[in-house]
C-alpha beads as a LAMMPS data file, in Angstrom:
LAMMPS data file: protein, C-alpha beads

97 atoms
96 bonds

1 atom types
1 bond types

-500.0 500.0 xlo xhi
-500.0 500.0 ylo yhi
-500.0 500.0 zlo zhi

Masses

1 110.0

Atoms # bond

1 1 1 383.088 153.459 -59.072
2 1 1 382.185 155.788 -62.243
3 1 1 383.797 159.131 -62.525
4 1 1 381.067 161.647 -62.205
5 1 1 380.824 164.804 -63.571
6 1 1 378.751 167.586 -62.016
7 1 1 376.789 169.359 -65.008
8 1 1 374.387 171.055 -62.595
9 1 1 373.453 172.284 -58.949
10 1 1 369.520 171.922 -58.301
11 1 1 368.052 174.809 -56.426
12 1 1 365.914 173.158 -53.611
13 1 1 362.497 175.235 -52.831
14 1 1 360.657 174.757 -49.517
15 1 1 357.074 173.389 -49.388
16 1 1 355.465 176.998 -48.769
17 1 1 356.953 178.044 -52.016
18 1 1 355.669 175.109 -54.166
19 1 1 351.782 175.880 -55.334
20 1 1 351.125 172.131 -56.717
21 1 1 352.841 168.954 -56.635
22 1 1 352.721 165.088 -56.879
23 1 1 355.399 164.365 -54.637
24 1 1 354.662 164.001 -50.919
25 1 1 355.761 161.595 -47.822
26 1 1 355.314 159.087 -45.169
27 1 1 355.128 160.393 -41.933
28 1 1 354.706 157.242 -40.167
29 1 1 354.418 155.476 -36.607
30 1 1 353.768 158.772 -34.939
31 1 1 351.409 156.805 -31.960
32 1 1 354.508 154.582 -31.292
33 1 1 357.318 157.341 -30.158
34 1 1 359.802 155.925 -32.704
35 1 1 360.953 159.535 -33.550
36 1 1 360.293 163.044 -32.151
37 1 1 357.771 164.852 -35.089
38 1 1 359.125 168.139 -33.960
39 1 1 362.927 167.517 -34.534
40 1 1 361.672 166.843 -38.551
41 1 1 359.256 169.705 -39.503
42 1 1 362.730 172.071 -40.273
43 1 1 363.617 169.064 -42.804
44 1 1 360.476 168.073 -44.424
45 1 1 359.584 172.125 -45.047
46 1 1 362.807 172.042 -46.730
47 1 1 361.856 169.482 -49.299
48 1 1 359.501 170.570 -50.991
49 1 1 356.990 168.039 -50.919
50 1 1 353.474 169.196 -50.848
51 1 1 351.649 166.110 -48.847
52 1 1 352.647 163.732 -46.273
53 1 1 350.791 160.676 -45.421
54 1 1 349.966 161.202 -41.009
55 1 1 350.108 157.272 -40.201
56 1 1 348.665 157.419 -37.042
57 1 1 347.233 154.758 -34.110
58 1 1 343.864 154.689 -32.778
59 1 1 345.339 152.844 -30.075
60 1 1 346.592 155.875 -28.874
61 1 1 343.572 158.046 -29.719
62 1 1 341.263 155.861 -27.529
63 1 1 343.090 154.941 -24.253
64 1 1 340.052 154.702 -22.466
65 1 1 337.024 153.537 -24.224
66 1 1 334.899 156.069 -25.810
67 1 1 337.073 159.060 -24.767
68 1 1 338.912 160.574 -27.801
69 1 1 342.117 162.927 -27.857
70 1 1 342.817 163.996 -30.907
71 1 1 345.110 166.548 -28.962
72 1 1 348.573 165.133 -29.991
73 1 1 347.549 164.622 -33.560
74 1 1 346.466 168.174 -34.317
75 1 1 349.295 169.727 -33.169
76 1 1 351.432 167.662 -36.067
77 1 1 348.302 168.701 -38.317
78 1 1 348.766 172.374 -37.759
79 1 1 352.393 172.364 -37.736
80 1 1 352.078 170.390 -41.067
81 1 1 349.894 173.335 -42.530
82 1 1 352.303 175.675 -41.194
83 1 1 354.853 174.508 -43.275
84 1 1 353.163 174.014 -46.314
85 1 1 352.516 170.351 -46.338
86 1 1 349.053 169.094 -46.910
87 1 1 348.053 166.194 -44.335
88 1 1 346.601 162.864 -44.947
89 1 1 344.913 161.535 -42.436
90 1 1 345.241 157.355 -41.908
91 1 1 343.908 156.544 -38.386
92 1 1 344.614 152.833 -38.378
93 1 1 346.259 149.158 -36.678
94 1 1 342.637 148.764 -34.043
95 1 1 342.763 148.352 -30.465
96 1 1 342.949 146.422 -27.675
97 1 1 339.942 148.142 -26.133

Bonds

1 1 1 2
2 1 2 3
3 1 3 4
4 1 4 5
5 1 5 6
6 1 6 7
7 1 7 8
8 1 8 9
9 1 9 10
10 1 10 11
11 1 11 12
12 1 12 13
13 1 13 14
14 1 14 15
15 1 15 16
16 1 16 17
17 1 17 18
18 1 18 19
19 1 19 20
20 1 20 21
21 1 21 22
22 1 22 23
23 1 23 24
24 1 24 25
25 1 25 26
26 1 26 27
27 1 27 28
28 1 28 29
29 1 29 30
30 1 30 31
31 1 31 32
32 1 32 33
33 1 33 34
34 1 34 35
35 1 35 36
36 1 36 37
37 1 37 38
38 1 38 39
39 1 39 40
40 1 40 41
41 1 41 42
42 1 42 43
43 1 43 44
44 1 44 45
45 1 45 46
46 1 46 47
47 1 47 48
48 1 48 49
49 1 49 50
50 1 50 51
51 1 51 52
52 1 52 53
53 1 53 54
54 1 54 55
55 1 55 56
56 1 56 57
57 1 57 58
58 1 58 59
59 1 59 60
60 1 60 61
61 1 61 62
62 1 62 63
63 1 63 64
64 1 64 65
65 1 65 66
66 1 66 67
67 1 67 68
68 1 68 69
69 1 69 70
70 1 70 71
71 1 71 72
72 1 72 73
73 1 73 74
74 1 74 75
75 1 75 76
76 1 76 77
77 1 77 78
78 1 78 79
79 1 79 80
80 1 80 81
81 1 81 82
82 1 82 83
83 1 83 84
84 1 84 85
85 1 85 86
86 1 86 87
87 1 87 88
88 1 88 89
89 1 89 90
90 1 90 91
91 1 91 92
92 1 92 93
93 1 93 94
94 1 94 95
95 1 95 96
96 1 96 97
């Protein structure tokens, strides 16, 4: 391994505090359970990243045909917002109905 030298310390600033930016994330396989969207929000407003890409199931939208709940998916839009991360939106993978 190299010998590194430390020439600087970056000063992190949260999403809120950033008015424009390129770099964003994937927030991904939210209709699955893989991960608990609430125990990340404290991290991701941290980062400063102004977007995150909401990769979310229809399957999980529609559980019974025609009859849609968008109910779980807004609250990790607003809490997005809150935070100072723009949403993107990819409703996606079908389903079975």
């Amino acid at each position: 391994m190299y010998r590194l030298t430390k020439i600087s310390k970056i000063a992190p600033k949260a999403s809120k505090d950033i008015k424009k930016s390129i770099i964003g994330l994937g927030f991904e396989k939210l209709d699955r359970d893989v991960f608990d969207p609430e125990k990340s929000y404290d991290f991701v407003a941290k980062s400063g990243v102004k977007w995150a890409r909401l990769q979310s199931g229809w399957q999980r939208t529609e559980k019974e045909k025609g009859v849609y709940d968008f109910e779980w998916l807004d609250i990790i839009v607003d809490k997005m917002l809150e935070i100072g991360v723009e949403p993107w939106l990819c409703l996606c993978y079908g389903n079975s109905l």
